[in-house]
C-alpha atoms as one frame of an Amber mdcrd trajectory, in Angstrom:
protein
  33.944 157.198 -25.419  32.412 154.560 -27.627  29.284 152.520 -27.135  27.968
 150.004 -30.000  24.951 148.758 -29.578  23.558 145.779 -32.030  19.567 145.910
 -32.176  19.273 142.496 -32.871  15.923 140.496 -33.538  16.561 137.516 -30.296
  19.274 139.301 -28.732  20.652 142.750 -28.374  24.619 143.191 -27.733  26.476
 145.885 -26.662  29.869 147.622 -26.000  31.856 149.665 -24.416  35.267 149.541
 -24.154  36.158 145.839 -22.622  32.323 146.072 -21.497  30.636 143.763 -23.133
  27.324 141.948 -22.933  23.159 140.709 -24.117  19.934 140.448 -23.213  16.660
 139.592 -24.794  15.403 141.600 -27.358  11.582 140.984 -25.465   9.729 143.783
 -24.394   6.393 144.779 -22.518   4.963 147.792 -21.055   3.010 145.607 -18.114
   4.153 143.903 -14.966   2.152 143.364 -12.122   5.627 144.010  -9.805   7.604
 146.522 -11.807  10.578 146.581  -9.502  11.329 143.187  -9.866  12.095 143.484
 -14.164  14.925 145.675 -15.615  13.088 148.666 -16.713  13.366 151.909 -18.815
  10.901 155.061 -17.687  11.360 158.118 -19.928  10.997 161.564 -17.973   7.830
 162.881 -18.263   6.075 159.701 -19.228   3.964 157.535 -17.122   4.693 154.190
 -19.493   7.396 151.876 -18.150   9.292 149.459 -20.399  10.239 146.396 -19.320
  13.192 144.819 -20.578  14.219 140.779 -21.237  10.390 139.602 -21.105   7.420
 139.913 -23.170   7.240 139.331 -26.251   9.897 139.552 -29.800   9.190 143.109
 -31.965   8.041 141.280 -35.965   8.301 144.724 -36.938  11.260 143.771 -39.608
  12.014 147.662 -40.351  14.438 148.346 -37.534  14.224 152.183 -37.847  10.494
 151.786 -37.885  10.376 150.308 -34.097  10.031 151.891 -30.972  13.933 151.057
 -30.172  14.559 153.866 -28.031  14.266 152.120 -24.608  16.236 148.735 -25.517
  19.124 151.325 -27.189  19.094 153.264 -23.804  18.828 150.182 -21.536  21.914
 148.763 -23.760  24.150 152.308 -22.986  23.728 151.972 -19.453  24.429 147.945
 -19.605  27.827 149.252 -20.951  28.792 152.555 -19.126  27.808 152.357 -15.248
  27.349 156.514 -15.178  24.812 158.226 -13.874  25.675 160.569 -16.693  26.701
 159.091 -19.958  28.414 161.278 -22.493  29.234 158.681 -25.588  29.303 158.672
 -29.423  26.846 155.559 -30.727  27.420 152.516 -33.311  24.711 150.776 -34.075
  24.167 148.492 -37.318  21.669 147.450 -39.577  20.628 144.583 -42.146  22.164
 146.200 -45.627  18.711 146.179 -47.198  17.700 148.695 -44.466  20.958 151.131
 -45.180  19.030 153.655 -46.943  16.834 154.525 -43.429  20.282 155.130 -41.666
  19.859 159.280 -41.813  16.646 159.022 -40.154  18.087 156.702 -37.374  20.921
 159.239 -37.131  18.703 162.465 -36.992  16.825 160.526 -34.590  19.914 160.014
 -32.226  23.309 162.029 -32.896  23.257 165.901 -30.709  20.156 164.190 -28.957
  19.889 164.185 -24.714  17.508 161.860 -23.217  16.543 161.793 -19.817  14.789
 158.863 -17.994  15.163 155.932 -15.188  16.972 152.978 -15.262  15.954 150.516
 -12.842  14.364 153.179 -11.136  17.292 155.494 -10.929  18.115 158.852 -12.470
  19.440 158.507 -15.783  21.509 161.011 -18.350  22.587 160.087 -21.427  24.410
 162.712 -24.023  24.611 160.751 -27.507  27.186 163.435 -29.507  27.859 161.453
 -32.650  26.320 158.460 -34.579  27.502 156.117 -36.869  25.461 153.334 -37.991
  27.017 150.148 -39.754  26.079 147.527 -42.113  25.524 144.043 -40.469  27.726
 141.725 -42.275  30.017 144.566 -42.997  31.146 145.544 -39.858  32.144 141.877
 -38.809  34.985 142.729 -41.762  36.843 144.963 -39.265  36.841 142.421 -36.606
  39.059 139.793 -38.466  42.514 139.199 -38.775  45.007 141.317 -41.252  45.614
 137.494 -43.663  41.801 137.158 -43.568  41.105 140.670 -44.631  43.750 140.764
 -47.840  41.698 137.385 -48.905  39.068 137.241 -51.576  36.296 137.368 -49.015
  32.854 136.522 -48.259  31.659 137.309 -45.161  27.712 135.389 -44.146  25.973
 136.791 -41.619  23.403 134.356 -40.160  20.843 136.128 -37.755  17.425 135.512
 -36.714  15.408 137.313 -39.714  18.310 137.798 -42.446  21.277 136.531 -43.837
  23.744 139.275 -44.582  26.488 138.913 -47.668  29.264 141.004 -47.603  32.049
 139.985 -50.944  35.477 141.713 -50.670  38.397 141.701 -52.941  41.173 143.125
 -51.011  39.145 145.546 -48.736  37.311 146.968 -51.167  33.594 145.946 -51.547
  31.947 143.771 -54.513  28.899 143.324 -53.207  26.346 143.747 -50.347  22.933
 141.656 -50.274  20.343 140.820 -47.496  17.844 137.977 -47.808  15.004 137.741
 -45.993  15.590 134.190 -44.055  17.082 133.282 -40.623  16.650 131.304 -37.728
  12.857 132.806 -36.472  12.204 130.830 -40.022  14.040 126.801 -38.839  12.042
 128.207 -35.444   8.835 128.511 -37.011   8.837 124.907 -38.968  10.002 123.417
 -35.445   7.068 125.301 -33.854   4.176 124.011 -36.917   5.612 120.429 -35.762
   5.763 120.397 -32.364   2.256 122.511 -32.214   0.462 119.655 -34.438   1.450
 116.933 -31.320  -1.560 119.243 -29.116   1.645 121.557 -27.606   1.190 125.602
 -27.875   4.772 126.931 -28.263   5.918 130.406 -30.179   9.464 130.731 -31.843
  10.663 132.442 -28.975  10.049 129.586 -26.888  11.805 126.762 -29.111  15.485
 127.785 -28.554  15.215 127.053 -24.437  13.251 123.972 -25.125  15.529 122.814
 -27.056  18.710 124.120 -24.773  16.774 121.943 -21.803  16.248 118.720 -23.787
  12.465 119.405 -24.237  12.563 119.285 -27.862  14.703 117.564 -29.927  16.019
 118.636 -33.420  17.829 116.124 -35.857  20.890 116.256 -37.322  18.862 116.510
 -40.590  16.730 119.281 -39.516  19.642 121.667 -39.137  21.237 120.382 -42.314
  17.827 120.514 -44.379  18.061 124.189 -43.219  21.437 125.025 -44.117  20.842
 123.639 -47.624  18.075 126.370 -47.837  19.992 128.923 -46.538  22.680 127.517
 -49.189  20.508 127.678 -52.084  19.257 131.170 -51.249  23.017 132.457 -51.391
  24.579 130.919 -53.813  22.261 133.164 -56.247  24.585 135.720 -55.578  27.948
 134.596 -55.072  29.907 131.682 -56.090  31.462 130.430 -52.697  33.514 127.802
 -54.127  35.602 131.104 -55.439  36.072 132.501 -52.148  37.450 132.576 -48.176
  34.128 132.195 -46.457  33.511 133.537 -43.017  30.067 132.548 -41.104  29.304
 134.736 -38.300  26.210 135.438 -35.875  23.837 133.321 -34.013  22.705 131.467
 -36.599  25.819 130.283 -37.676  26.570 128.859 -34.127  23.837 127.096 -34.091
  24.611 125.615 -37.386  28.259 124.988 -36.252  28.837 121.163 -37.066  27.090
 121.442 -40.234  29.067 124.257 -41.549  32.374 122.437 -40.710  31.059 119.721
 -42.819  30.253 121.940 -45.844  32.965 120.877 -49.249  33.925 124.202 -49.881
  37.796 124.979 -49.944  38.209 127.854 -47.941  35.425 127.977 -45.021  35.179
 128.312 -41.579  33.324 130.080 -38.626  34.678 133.438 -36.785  36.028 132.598
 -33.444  33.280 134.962 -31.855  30.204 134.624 -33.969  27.821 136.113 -31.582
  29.902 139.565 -30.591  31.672 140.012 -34.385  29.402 142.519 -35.580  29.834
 144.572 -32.192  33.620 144.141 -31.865  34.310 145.012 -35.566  31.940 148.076
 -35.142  33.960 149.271 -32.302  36.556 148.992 -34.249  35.557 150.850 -37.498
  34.033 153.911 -35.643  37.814 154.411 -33.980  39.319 154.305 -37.678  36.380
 156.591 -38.910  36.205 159.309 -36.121  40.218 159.672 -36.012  40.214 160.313
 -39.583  37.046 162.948 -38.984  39.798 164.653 -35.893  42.645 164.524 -38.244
């Protein structure tokens, strides 16, 4: 069995099989009714983490948080076992590549014993693999897209992810430090100087329930940026470009708009990273068996 789980900034996705689903990447360690929260106890410990509510982790070094509880709150969202025996995917921004053995050492042979929900959990992690974002969308794409001259943008909350591939083979693999938490932030500093009190996490519901408003030009003021900040690395003009995550939904119309030749969003922006994961650990552990 194979779970992928996706420690995203907003949101964190995961995998298993043709189970596949999110939640909010909030957490807390206080309600005042724990049994009404999804919840993560570890044996032994008194501390309860609650899942979906709270507040965002700015820690930007993945490895470096406490992601122990949302990665075994994701297994159990995908494999409904009271004792799960799986090998892990998980991903992170290229930049933070070089902290992958520590994440691994951290995870692969490891049992961990706790409550989910408040019920007896097991879960046996033998293996662990652990992806570039960006990258891993590669193996989710079709067999014409993947013999193209390729570059693959991945648009998430704190980083934009450039994977460039010339017939499968990798030319280069860059992470800048800019995503949506950033077009969040400016909305925030304007709606904030009206007398309102919002944080980032807030602005994407206000907006979703007509609260705020954003302009056409906001969103394409911010794609410009994130424009300007990538095309110090790659020429995009030369290439088949593929947008993918959350950030490039939300920049959808704008990036059908762009004049570039060969450009157009992944027909499942939000789950490409997990689904092409999924798909590369299969490839990698059958060659490991054969």
């Amino acid at each position: 069995m194979i779970t992928v789980v996706d420690l995203g900034n907003f949101n964190i996705k995961y995998k298993s099989g043709s189970n596949q689903g999110n939640f909010s990447s909030k957490i807390t360690d206080y309600q005042p009714y724990p049994e009404g929260f999804e919840r993560i106890q570890m044996q032994g410990e008194s501390k309860i983490t609650y899942l979906g509510v709270g507040e965002l982790n700015k820690e930007f070094n993945k490895v470096a948080r406490n992601y122990l509880p949302q990665l075994l709150y994701a297994i159990c969202r995908a494999n409904n076992y009271d004792n799960i025996e799986t090998n892990l995917v998980t991903l992170l921004p290229i930049v933070q590549m070089k902290n992958k053995e520590k994440m691994i050492e951290n995870l692969k042979e490891k049992e961990f014993n706790f409550q989910f929900n408040g019920e007896k959990r097991k879960v046996l992690i033998n293996d662990t693999i652990v992806l570039p974002e960006g990258y891993a969308t590669y193996f989710s794409l079709s067999e014409e897209d993947k013999e193209s001259s390729l570059c693959i943008i991945d648009l998430g909350s704190r980083t934009i992810n450039i994977c460039v591939l010339q017939d499968g083979a990798i030319q280069l693999l860059h992470t800048i430090k800019l995503g949506s938490f950033d077009f969040y932030t400016k909305v925030k500093t304007r709606e904030n100087s009206k007398g309102e009190d919002y944080t980032e996490e807030d602005i994407p519901r206000l907006v979703e329930n007509g609260t705020i408003e954003i302009s056409d030009i906001e969103y394409e003021d911010f794609l410009t940026e994130v424009l300007n900040e990538v095309k110090a690395y790659v020429n995009l003009k030369t290439y088949k470009v593929i947008w993918t995550g959350g950030t490039a939904l939300m920049l959808k119309e704008q990036i059908e708009k762009l004049p570039l030749n060969n450009s157009k969003l992944h027909n499942d922006p939000l789950n490409s990273n997990t689904n092409g994961a999924a798909g590369a650990a299969e490839i990698i552990w059958q060659s490991e068996e054969e």
